[in-house]
C-alpha positions as CSV (number, residue, x, y, z in Angstrom):
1,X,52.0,43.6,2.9
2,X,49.1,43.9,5.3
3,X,51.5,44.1,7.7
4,X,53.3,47.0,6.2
5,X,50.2,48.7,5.8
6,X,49.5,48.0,9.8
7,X,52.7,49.5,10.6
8,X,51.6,53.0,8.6
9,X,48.2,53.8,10.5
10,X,50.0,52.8,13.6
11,X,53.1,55.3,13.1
12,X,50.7,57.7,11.4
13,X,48.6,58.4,14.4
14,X,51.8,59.1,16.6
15,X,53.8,61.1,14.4
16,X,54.1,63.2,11.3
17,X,55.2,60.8,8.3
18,X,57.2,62.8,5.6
19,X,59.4,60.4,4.5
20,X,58.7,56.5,3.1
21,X,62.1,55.0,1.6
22,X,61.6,52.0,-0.5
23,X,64.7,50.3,0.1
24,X,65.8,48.0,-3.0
25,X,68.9,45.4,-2.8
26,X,70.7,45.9,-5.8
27,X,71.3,42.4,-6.3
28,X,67.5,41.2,-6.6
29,X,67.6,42.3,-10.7
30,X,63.9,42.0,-11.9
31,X,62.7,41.2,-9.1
32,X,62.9,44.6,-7.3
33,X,59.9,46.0,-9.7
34,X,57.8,43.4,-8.2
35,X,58.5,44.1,-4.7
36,X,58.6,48.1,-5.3
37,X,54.9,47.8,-6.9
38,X,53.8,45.9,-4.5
39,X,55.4,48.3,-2.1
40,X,54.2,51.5,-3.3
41,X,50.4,49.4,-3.6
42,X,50.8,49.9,0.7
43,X,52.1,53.0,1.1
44,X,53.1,56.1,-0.7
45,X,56.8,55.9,-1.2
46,X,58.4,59.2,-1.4
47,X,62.4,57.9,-2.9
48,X,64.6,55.0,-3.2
49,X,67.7,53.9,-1.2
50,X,69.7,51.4,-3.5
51,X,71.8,49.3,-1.3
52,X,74.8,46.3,-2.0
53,X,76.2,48.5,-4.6
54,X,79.8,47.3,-2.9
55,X,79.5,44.0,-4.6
56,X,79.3,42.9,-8.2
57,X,75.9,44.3,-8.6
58,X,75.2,47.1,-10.9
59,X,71.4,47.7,-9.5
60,X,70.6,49.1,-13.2
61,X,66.4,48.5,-12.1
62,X,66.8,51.4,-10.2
63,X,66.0,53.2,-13.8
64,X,62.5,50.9,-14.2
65,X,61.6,51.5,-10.5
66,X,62.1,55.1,-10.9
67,X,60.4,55.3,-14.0
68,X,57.4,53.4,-12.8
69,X,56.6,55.2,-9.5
70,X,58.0,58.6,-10.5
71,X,60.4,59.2,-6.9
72,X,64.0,60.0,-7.1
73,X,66.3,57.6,-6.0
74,X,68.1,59.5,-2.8
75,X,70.6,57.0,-1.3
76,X,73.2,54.2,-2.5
77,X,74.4,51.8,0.4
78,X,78.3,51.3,-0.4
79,X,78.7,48.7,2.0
80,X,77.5,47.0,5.6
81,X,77.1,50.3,8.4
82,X,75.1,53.3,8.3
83,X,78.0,55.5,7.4
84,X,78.2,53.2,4.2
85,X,75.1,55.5,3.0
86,X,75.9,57.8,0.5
87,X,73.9,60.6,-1.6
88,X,72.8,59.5,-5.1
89,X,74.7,60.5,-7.8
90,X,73.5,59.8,-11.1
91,X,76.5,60.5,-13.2
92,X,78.5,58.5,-11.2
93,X,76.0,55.9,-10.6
94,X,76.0,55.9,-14.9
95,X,79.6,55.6,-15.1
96,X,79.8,52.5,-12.5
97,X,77.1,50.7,-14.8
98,X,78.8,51.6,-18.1
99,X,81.9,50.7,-16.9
């Protein structure tokens, strides 16, 4: 993570930050609450992209991450390219977890 923190000052001094995405694979389970405190320890994360949604994973720590550092979850990755990125959509995001 010092790395990650190295990263910040150096973009910071060039350049305006006003977005930070934590971006959590939705096939990590329990583990993603580790990596987003550790994350959000480094730098102040401002929402969450959820990705590998297209698969079998249901990404339902999404809620816990949310919970825990307060920031919206803004994107879903629905498959491999940047097109696959799609707004977050909690009803819709409930109903593919119920169902």
């Amino acid at each position: 993570m010092d790395e990650l923190g190295k990263v910040k000052r150096i973009v910071s001094r060039r350049a305006s930050v006003d977005e930070v995405l934590l971006v959590l694979d939705a096939t990590v389970g329990q583990n993603g609450l580790a990596q987003a405190r550790v994350f959000a320890d480094v730098v102040d994360i401002t929402g969450v992209v959820l990705t590998k949604l297209d698969g079998t994973a249901k990404g339902g720590i999404v809620f816990r991450v949310q919970q825990e550092l307060g920031v919206p979850v803004k994107l879903v990755g629905l498959g491999e390219g940047p097109d696959d990125l799609a707004p977050f959509e909690p009803g819709a995001f409930v109903d593919a977890l119920l169902g």
